[in-house]
N, C-alpha and C positions, 0 to 999 in steps of 0.2 A: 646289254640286255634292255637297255632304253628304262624310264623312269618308274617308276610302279606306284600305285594307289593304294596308300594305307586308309583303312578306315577305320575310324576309332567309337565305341561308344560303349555305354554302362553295360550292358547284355549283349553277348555273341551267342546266336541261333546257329550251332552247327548242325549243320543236317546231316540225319544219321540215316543210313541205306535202308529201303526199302518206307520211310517213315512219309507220312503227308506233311506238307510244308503249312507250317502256320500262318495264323491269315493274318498276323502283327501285321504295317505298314510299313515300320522300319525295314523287314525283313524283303519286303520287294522292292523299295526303294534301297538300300544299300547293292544287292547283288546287280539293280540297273546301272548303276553306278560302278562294280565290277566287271559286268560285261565288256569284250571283247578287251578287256587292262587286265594285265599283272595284278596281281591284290592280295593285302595282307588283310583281313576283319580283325582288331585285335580290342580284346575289352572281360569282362567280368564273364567264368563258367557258368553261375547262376548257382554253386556249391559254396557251403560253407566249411571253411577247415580251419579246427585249430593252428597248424603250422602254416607258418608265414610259406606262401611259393615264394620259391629260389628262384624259378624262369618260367616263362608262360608252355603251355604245353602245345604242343603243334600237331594238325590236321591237317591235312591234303583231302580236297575235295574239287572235283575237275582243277581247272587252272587258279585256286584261290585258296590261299593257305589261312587256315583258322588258330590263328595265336590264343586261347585264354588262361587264364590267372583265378586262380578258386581267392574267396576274402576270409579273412577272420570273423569269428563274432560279432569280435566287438566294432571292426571295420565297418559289418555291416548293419548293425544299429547304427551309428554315430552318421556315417558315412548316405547308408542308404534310405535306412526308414527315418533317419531322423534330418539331417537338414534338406536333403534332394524332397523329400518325401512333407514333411512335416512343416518344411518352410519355403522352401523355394515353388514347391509346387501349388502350394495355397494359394501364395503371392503373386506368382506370375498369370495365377485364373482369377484374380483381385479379388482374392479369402483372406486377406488381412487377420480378421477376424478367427481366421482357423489356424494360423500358424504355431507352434509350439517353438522357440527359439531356445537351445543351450550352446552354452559354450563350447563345451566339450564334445558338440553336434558340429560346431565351425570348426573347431582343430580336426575332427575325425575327416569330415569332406576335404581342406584340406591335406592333410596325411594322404586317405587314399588317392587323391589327385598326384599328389608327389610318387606315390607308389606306380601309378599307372606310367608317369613321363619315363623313372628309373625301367620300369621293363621293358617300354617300349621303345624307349630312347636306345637302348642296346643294341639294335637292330637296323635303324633308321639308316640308311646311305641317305650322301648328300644330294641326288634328285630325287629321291623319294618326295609324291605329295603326299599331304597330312588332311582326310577330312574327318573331323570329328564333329559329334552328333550328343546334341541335347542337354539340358539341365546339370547335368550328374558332372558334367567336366569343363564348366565353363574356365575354371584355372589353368586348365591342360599347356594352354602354348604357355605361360609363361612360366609354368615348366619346364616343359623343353627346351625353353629362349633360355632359360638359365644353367640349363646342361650345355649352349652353345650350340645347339640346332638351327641352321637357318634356313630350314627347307620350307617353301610356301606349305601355310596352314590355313585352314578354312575353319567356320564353325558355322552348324546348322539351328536351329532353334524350333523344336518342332511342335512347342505348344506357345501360347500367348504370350506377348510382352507385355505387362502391364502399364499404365500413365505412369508420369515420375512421380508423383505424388507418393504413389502404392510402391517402387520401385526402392526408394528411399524410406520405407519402413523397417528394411530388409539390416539390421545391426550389422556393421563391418561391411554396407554393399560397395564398397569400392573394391575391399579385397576380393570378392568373387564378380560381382556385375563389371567393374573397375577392368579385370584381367581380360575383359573379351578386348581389349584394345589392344593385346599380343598377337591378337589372328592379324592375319591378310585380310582375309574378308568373313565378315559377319552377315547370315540368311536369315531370315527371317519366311514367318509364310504368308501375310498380308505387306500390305503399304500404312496401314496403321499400325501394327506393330513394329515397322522398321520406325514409324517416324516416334513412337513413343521409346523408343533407346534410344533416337538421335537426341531427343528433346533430354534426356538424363543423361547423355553424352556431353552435351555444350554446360552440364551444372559442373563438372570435375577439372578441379585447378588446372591447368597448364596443358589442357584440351585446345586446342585450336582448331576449328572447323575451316575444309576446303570448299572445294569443289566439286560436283557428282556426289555427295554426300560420303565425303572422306574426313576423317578427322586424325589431324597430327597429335602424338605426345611424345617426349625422350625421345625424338628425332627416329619415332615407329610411325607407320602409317596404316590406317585401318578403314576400309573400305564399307559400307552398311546397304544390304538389299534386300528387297522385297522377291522370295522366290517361292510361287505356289506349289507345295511338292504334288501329283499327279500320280495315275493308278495305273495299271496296263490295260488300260482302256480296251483293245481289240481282244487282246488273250481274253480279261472275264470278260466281254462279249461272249466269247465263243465258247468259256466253261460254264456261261450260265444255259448256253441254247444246250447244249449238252444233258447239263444235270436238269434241265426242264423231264427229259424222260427215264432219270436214275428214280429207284424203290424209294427213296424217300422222297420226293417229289411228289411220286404218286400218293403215297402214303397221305403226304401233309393237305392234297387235294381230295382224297375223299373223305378226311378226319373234319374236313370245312361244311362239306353235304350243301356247298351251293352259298358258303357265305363268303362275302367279303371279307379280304382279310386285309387289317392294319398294323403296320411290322415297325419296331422298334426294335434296335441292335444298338446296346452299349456294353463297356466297364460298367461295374458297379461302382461307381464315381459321384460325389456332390455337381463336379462340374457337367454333368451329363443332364442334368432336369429330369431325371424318370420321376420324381415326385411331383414336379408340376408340369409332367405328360401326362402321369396318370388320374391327376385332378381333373386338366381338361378333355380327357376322356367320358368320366364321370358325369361332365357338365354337358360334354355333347351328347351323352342318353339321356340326360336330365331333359333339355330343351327338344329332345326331337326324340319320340317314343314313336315314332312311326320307322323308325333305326333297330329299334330292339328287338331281339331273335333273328337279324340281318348281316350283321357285321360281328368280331371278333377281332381282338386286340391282344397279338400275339407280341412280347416285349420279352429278348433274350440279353440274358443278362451274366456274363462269366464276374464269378467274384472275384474282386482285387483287392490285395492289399488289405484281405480279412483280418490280420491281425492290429490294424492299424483301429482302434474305438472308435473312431468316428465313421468309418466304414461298416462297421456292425452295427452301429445303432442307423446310419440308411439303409441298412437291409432289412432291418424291423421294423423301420417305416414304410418302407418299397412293399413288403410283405401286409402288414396291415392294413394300407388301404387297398391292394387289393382285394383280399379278403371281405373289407368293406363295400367297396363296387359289386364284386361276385353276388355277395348277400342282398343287396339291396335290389338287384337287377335281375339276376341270374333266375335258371329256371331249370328243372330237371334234363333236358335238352339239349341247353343252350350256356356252355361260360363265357360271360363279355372278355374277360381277360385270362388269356393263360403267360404264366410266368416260368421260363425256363433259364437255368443257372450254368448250365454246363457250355463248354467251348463247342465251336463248330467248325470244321476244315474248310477251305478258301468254297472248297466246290459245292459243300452242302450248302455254303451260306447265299453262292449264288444261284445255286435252285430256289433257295426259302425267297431271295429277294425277287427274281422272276413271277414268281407267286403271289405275289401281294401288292394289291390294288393301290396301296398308299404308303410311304413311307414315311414316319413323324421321327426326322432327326432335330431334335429341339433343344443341345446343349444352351446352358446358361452362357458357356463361355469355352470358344472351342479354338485351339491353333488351325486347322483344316477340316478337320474330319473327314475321312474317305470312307465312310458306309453313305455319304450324301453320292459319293461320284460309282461307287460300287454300284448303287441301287441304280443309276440313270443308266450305265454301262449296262447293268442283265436287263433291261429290260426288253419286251419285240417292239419291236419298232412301228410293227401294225396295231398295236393293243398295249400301248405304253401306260403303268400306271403313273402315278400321280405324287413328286415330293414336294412335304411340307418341311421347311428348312427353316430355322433359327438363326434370326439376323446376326446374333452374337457368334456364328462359327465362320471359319476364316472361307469356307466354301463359298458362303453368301456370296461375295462378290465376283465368283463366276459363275454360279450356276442360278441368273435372274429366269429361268424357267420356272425354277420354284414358286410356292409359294410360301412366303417371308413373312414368319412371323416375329412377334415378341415372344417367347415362353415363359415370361412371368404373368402374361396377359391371358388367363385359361377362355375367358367368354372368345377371345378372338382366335385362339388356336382349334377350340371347340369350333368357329363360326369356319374357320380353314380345313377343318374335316371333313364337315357338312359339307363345303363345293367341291374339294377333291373327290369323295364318294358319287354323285352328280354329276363331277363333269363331264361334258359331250367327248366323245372319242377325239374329234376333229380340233378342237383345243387339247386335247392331252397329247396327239402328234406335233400341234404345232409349239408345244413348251416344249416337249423331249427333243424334238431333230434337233434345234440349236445346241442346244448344251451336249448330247452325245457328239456334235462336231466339233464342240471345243475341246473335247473332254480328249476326243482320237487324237487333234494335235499339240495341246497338253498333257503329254503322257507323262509316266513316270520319267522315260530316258528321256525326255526335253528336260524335264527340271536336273536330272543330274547332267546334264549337258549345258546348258546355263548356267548354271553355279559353277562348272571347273572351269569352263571356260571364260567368267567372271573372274575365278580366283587366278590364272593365269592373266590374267591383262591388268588385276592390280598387284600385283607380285612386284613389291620393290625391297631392294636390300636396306638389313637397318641400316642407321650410321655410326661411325666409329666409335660412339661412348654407347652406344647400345652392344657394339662387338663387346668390347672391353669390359662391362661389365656382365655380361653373359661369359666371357672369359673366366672373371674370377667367382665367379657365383659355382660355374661349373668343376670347381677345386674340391666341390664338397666329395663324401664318400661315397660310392658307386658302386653297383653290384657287379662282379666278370661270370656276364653273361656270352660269352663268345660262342660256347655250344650252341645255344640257341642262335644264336647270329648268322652262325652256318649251315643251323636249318632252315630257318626261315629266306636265304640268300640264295638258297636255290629255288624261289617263287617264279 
């Protein structure tokens, strides 16, 4: 039946008939990723259950079977809001300062990581490949390696690596940062974030660095790259010219009545800067009142991770100062910022971005971000608007069409508003054609295409004291998951 593509990450998106596909990024980069392979998706329901699952529960959906595992409670405080959430993701967006660290937050991510390899280790034949995805499971393969799995593993990285400095604040980061040295190969989405884990790679005892940026340890070999994950570049082309003439396209064009519109699309996120976008918003009515009753500054924003304090209290700051901008500016007529909270389906969003003369994606500190390649992708090509991109996301360094700012620097994001609104047609053709060229041959299916094809040319077997103790590691107790085994064995 030839090899099949497991893909592992903290949330499985199974799609339900009839339903619109979510505009997550994971969600289109894993199913490129599935295309035209055998494939298992296997990873968290997104349900919380007191009882522990026995076996993952299985979906058939065209050619790719959807494995998921509902968590416990307490699983998923410990596990999810608290060290994935509360420390690892602060840290890795160099929030030092925000992290909440408990113990019993490292045992739980732990735990559930050993939970994840036992069910899905159940299932794995020996050519199955393994790509697992993000923060939430960086233990995974030496999981696995210790149930005696020696099937090539991969791991993706899909928000920032931070300096070792900030890496190493992280209590116990060997036992979690330490474990990505079980993969085959480690992704990353810039070339400074791959070099900042090399540089905390070469600090851990009995690390030896190669060649091509490989690093040996226990006679494992671990491979590290730089892979920019990519959009389906020509598909939204072709759902933004579309939803250009859906009702709400229309709608959002006569609710403008002839203004400019400036689009912002985040999480409600610290790493995302809505608070010091919406200052230098502020700052650019301030300095140019010949702007005012012109332009509108449309910022949609889904809440994340509301239960989490520190998210609540940027929402009542997000909310306030608009508030304050509205008041200070506004006029019976006229609101300089409108604020919307609710999610939007792939297709609405690429009407709303076809629509809007400027884009301000201005993260403090971003793995990629793909509303920067969204936005270049809908646009026409005759009548391209205009992105204003934040040197800190990992986009920056392909899409130099942009205009690159700082977003902590509001007078100069404010002063990048001002020329995007201004600029001549014939510069805004000549930033968009390059970057939508790189963008069509950086798709999404290049970057999952590069990476497997990466992880097969570094795919080498441990060595004998790495069998041998993956051997006896693998003596522990095990769940007989067989049923499952034979459901999912016919993928």
């Amino acid at each position: 039946m030839g090899p099949r593509l497991i893909i592992v990450s903290n949330r499985v998106a199974v799609p339900e008939p009839g339903s619109h596909q979510p505009a997550g990024g994971l969600v289109v980069a894993v199913k490129a990723a599935l295309r035209n392979r055998t494939g298992v998706w296997f990873g968290w329901s997104g349900k919380i259950d007191e009882k522990e699952t026995t076996e993952p529960r299985i979906v058939q959906r065209n050619h790719i079977s959807y494995a998921v595992i509902d968590l416990s409670k307490n699983d998923f405080e410990e596990y999810y809001q608290g060290l994935a959430n509360r420390v690892l993701w602060p840290i890795l967006h160099y929030r030092v300062d925000l992290q909440e660290y408990s113990r019993a937050d490292h045992s739980g991510y732990i735990r559930v990581n050993r939970q994840f390899a036992d069910k899905l280790g159940a299932f794995i034949r020996d050519d199955d490949v393994i790509w697992v995805h993000d923060y939430h499971l960086m233990p995974l393969a030496r999981e696995l390696r210790a149930l005696g799995h020696l099937n090539p593993i991969g791991f993706f990285l899909h928000i920032p690596c931070a300096p070792l400095d900030i890496l190493r604040t992280l209590p116990h980061h060997d036992e979690i940062l330490g474990a990505l040295t079980y993969f085959d190969l480690v992704g990353f989405q810039t070339e400074n974030d791959r070099n900042n884990f090399a540089a905390y790679l070469r600090t851990i005892p009995g690390v030896r660095a190669g060649r091509a940026l490989t690093f040996e340890v226990d006679g494992r070999q671990t491979r590290i790259g730089a892979f920019p994950v990519g959009i389906e570049t020509a598909t939204y082309a072709r759902l933004a010219r579309n939803a250009a003439r859906s009702p709400l396209a229309k709608e959002i064009r006569e609710s403008l009545k002839g203004l400019h519109l400036v689009l912002g699309v985040d999480r409600l996120d610290y790493s995302k800067g809505i608070i010091q976008r919406i200052n230098a918003f502020d700052r650019f009515l301030e300095v140019n009142p010949e702007w005012r009753s012109r332009v509108t500054f449309l910022q949609i924003t889904p809440r994340s991770r509301s239960d989490i304090k520190d998210y609540a209290a940027i929402e009542n700051e997000v909310t306030t100062l608009i508030g304050r901008v509205n008041g200070r500016y506004g006029e019976a007529s006229w609101t300089p910022i409108r604020y919307v909270n609710r999610s939007h389906s792939r297709t609405a969003l690429s009407g709303i971005y076809r629509a809007a003369d400027v884009a301000l994606v201005t993260p403090l500190r971003d793995g990629m971000n793909l509303v920067a390649k969204e936005y270049v992708a809908a646009q026409e090509a005759e009548n391209p608007g205009v992105l204003i991109l934040s040197q800190f996301a990992g986009a920056a360094a392909e899409l130099d069409g942009a205009l690159i700012v700082n977003p902590h620097e509001s007078e100069a994001v404010a002063a990048a508003l001002k020329r995007a609104l201004e600029m001549p047609l014939a510069e805004r053709r000549e930033r968009h054609g390059p970057m939508l060229e790189h963008l069509l041959i950086h798709d999404v299916e290049h970057w999952a295409e590069s990476f497997l094809s990466a992880l097969a040319e570094t795919r080498q077997r441990p060595s004998l004291m790495s069998d041998l103790r993956a051997l006896l590691s693998s003596s522990r107790p095990r769940m007989d998951n067989r049923g499952t085994a034979d459901a999912i064995g016919q993928a």
